[in-house]
N, CA, C and O atoms as CSV, one atom per row, in Angstrom:
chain,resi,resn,atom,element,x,y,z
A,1,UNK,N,N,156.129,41.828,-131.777
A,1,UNK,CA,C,155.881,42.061,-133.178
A,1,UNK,C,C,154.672,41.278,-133.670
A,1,UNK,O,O,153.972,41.935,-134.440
A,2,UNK,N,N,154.147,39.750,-133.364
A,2,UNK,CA,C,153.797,39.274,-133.943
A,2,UNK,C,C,152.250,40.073,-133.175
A,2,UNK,O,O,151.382,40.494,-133.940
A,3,UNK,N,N,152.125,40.160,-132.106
A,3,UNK,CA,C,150.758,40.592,-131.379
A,3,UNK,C,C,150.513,42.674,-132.511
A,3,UNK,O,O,149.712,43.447,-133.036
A,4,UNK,N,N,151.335,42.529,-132.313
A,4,UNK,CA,C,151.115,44.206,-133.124
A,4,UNK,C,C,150.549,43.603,-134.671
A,4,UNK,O,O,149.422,43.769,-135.137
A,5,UNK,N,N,151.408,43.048,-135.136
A,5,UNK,CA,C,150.747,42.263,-136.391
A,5,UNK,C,C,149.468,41.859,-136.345
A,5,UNK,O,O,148.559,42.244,-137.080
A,6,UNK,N,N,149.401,40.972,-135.354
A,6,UNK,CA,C,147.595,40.318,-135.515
A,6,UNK,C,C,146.611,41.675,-135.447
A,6,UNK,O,O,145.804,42.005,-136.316
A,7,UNK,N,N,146.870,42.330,-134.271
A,7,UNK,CA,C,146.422,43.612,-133.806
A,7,UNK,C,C,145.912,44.381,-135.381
A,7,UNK,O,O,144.794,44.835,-135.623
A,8,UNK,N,N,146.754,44.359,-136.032
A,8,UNK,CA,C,146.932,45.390,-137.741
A,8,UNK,C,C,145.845,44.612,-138.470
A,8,UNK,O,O,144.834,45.026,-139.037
A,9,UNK,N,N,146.303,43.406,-138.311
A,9,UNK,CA,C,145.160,42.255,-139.611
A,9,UNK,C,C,143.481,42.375,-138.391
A,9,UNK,O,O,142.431,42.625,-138.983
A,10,UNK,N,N,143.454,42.300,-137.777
A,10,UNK,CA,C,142.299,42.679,-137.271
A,10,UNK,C,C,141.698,43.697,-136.672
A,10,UNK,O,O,141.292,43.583,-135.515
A,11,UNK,N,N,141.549,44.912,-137.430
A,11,UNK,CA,C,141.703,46.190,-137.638
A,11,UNK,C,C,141.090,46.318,-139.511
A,11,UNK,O,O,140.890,47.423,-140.016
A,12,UNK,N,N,140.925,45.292,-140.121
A,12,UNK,CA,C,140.867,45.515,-141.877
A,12,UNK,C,C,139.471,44.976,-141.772
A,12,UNK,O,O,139.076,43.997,-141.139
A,13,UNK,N,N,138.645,46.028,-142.708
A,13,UNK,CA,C,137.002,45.144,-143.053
A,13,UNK,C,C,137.199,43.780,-143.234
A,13,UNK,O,O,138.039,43.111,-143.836
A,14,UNK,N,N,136.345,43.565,-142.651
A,14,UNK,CA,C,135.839,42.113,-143.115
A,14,UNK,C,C,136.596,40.868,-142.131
A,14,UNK,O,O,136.185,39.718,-142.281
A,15,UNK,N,N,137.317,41.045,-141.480
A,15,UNK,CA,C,138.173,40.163,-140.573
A,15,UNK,C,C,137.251,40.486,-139.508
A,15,UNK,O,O,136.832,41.615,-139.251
A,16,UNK,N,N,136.989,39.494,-138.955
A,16,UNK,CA,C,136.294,39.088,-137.159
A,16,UNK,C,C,136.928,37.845,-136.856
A,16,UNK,O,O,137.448,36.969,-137.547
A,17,UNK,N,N,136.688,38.059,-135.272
A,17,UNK,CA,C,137.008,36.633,-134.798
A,17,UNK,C,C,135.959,35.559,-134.613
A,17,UNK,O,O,135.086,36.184,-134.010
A,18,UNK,N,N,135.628,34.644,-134.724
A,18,UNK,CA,C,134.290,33.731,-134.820
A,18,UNK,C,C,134.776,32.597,-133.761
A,18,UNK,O,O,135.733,31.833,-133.887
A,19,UNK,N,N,133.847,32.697,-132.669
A,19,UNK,CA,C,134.265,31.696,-131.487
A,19,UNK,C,C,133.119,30.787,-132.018
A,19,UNK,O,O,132.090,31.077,-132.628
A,20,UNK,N,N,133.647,29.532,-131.571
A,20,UNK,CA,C,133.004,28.106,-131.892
A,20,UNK,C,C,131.696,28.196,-131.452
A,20,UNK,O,O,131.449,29.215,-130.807
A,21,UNK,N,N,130.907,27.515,-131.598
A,21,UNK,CA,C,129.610,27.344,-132.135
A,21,UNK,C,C,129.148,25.477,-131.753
A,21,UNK,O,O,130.019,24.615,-131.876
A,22,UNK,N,N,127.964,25.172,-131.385
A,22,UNK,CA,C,127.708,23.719,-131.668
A,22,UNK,C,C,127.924,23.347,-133.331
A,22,UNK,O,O,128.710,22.448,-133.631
A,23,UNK,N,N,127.515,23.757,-133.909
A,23,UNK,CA,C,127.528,23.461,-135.262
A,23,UNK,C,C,128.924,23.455,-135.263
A,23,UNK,O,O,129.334,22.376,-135.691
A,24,UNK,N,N,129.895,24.288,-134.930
A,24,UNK,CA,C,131.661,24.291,-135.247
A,24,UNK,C,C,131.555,22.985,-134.851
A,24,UNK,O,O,131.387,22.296,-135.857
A,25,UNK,N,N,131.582,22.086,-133.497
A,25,UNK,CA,C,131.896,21.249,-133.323
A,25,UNK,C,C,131.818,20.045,-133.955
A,25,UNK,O,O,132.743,19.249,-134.118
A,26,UNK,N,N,130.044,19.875,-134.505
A,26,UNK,CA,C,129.452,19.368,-135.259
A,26,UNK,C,C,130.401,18.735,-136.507
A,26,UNK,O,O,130.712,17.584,-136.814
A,27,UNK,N,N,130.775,20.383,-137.206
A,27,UNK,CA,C,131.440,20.084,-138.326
A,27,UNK,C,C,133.042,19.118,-137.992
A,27,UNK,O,O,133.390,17.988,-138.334
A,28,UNK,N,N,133.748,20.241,-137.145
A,28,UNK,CA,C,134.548,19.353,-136.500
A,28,UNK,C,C,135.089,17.303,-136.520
A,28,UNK,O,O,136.044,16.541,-136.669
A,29,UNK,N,N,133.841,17.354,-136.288
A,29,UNK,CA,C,134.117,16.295,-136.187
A,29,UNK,C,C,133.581,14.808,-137.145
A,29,UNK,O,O,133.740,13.591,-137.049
A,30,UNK,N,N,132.848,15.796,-138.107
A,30,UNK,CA,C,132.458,15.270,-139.517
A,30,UNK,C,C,134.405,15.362,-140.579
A,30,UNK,O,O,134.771,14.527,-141.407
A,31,UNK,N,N,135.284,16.719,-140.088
A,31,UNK,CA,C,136.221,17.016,-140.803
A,31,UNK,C,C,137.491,16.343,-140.076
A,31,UNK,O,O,138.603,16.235,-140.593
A,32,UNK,N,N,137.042,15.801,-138.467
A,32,UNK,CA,C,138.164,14.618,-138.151
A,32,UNK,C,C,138.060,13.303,-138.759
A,32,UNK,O,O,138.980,12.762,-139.371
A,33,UNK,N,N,136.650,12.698,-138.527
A,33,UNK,CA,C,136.740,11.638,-139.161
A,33,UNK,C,C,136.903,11.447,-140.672
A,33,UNK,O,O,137.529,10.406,-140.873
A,34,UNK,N,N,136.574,12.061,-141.787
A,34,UNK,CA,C,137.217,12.499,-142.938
A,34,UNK,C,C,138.563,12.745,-143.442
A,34,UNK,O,O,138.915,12.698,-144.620
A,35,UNK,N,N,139.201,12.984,-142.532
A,35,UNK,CA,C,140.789,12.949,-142.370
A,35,UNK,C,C,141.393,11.888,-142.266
A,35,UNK,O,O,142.309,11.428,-142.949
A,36,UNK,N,N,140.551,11.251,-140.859
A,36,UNK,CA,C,141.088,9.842,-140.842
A,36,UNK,C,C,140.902,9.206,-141.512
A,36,UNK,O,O,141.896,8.827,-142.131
A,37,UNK,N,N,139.593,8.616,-141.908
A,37,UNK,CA,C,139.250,7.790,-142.727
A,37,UNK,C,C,139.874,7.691,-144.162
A,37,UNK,O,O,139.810,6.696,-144.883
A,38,UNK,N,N,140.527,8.949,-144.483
A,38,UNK,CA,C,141.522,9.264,-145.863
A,38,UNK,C,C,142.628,9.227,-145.285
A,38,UNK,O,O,143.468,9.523,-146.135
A,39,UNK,N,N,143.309,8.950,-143.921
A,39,UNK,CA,C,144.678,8.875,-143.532
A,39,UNK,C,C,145.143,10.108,-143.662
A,39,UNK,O,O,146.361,9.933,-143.686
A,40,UNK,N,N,144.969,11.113,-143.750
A,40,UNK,CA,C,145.454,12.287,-143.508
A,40,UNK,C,C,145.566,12.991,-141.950
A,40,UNK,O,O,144.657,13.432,-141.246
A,41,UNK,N,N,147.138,12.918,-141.672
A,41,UNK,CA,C,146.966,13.404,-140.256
A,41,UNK,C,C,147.552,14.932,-140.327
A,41,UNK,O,O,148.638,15.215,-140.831
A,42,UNK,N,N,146.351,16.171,-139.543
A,42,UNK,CA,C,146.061,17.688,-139.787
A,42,UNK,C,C,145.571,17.531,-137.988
A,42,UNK,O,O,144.766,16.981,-137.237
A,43,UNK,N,N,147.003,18.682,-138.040
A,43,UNK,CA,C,146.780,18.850,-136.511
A,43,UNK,C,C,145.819,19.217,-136.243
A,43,UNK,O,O,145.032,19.659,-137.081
A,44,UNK,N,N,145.523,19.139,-134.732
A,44,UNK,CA,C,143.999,19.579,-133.954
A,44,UNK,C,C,143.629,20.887,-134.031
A,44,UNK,O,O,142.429,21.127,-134.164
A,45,UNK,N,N,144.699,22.113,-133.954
A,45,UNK,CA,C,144.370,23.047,-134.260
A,45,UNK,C,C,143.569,23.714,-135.827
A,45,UNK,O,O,142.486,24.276,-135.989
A,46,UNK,N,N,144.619,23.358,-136.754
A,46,UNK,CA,C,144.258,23.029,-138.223
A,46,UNK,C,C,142.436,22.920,-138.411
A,46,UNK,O,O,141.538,23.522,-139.000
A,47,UNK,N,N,142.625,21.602,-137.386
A,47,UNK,CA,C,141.156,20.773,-138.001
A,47,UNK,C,C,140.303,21.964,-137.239
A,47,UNK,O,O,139.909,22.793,-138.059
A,48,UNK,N,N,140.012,22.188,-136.218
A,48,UNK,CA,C,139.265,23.094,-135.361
A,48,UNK,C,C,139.428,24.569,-136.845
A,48,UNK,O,O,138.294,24.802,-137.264
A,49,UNK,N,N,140.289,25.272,-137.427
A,49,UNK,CA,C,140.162,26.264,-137.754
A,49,UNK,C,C,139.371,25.742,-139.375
A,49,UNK,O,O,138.594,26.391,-140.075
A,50,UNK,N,N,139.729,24.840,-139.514
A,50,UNK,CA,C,138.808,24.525,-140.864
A,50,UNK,C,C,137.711,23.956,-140.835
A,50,UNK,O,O,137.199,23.972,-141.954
A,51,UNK,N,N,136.794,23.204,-139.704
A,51,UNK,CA,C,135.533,23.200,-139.532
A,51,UNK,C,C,135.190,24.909,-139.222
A,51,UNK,O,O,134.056,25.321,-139.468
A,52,UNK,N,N,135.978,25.610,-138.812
A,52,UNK,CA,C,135.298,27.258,-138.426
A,52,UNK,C,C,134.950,27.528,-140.426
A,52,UNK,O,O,133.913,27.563,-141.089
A,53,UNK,N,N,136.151,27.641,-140.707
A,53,UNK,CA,C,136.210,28.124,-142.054
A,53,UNK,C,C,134.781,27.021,-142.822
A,53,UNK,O,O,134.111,27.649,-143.641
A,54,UNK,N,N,134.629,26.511,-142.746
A,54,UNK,CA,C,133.426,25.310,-143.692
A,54,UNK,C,C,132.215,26.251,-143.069
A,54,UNK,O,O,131.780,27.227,-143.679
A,55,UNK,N,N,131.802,25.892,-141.971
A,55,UNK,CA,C,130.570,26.264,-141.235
A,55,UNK,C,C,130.304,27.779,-141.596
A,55,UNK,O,O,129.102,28.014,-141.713
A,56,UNK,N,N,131.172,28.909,-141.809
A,56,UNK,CA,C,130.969,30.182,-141.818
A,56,UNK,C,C,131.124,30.497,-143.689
A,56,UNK,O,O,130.671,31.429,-144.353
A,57,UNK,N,N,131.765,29.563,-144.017
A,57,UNK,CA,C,131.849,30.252,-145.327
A,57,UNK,C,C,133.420,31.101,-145.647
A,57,UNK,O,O,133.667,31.403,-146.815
A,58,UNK,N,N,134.213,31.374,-144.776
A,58,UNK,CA,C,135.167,31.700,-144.807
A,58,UNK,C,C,136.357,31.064,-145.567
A,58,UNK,O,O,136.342,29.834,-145.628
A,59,UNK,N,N,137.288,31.656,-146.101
A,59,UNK,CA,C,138.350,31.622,-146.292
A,59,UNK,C,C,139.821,31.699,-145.751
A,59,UNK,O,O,140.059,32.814,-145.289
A,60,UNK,N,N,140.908,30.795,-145.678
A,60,UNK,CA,C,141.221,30.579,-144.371
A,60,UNK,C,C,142.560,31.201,-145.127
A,60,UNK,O,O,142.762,30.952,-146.316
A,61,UNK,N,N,143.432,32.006,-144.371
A,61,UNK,CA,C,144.772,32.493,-145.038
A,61,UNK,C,C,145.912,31.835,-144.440
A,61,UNK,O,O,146.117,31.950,-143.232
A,62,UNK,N,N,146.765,31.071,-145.281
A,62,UNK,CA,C,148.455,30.404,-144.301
A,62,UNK,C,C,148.738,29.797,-145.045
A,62,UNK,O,O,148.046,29.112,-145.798
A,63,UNK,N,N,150.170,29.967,-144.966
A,63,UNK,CA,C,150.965,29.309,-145.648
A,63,UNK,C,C,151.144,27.701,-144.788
A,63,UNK,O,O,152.206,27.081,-144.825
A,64,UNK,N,N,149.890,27.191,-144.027
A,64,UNK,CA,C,150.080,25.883,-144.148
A,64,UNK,C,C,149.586,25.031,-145.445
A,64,UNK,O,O,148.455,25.030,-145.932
A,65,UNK,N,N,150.498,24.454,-145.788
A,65,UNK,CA,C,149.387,23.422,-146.432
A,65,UNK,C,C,148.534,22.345,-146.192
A,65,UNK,O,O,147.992,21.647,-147.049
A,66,UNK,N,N,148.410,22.209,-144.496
A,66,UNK,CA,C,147.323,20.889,-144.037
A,66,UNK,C,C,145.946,21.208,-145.074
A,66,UNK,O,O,145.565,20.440,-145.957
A,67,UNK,N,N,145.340,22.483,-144.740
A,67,UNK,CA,C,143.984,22.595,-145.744
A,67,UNK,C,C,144.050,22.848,-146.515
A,67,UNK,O,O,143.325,23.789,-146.838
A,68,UNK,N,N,145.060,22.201,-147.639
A,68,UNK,CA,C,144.818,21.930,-148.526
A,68,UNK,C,C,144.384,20.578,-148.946
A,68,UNK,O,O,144.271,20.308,-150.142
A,69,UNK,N,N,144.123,19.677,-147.969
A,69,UNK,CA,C,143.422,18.328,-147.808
A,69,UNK,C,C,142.585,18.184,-147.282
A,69,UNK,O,O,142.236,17.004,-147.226
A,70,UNK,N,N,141.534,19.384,-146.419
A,70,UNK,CA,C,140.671,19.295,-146.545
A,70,UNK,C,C,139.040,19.671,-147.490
A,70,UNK,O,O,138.764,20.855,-147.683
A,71,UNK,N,N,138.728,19.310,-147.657
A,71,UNK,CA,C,137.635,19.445,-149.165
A,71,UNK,C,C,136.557,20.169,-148.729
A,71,UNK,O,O,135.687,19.749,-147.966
A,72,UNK,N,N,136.628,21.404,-149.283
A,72,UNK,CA,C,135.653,22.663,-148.910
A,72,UNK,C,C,136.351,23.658,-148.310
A,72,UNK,O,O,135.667,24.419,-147.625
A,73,UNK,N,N,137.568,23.882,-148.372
A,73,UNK,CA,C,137.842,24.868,-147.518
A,73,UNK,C,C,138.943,25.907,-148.922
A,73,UNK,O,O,139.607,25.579,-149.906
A,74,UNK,N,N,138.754,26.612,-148.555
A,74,UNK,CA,C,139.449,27.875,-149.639
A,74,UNK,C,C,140.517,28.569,-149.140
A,74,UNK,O,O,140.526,29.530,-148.370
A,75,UNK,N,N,141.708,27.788,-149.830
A,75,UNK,CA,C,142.883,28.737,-149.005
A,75,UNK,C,C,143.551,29.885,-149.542
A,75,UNK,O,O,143.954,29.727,-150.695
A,76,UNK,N,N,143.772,30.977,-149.024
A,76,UNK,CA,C,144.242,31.992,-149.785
A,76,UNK,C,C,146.135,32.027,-149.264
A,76,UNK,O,O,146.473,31.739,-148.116
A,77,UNK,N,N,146.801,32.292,-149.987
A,77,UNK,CA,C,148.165,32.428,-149.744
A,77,UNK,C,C,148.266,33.614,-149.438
A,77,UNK,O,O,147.629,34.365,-150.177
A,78,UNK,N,N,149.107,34.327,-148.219
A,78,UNK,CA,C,149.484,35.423,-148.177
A,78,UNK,C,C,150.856,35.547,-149.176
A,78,UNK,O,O,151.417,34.545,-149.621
A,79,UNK,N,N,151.308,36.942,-149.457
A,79,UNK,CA,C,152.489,37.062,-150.137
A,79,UNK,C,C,153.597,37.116,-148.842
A,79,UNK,O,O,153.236,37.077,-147.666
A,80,UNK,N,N,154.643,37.188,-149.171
A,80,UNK,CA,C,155.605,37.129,-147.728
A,80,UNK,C,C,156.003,38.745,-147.758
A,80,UNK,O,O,155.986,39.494,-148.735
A,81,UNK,N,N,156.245,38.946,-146.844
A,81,UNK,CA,C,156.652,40.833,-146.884
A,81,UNK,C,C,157.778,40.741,-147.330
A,81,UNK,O,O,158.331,39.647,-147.443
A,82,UNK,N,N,158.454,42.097,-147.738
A,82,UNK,CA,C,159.910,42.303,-148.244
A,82,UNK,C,C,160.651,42.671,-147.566
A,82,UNK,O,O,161.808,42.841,-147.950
């Protein structure tokens, strides 16, 4: 279910996948130490998808709330299905 799902959401304008980049890393690791240095601990994955989201301009969709502590990043809430 969940692979048919992703499959559906990437299938809609405007969704691509964006593989890392030097600059991703770059940012990366401007948005680890920023974390730390504010004591905020945002898993590795998290941090990796929100230096993507900073560097590209993107908007990142989940009902996590880690990025919502990081500064620059735009989170959109999905609604939950019925």
């Amino acid at each position: 279910m969940n692979l048919r799902t992703l499959k559906e959401f990437l299938k809609q304008p405007g969704i691509r996948i964006v593989p890392p980049e030097e600059e991703t890393a770059e940012r990366y690791g401007e948005v680890v130490a920023g974390m730390r240095k504010a004591g905020i601990p945002i898993p590795t994955n998290d941090l990796w998808i929100a230096a993507t989201a900073l560097e590209t301009g993107a908007r990142v969709m989940s009902f996590d709330s880690h990025f919502d502590s990081v500064p620059g990043v735009f989170v959109v809430r999905p609604q939950p299905e019925s």
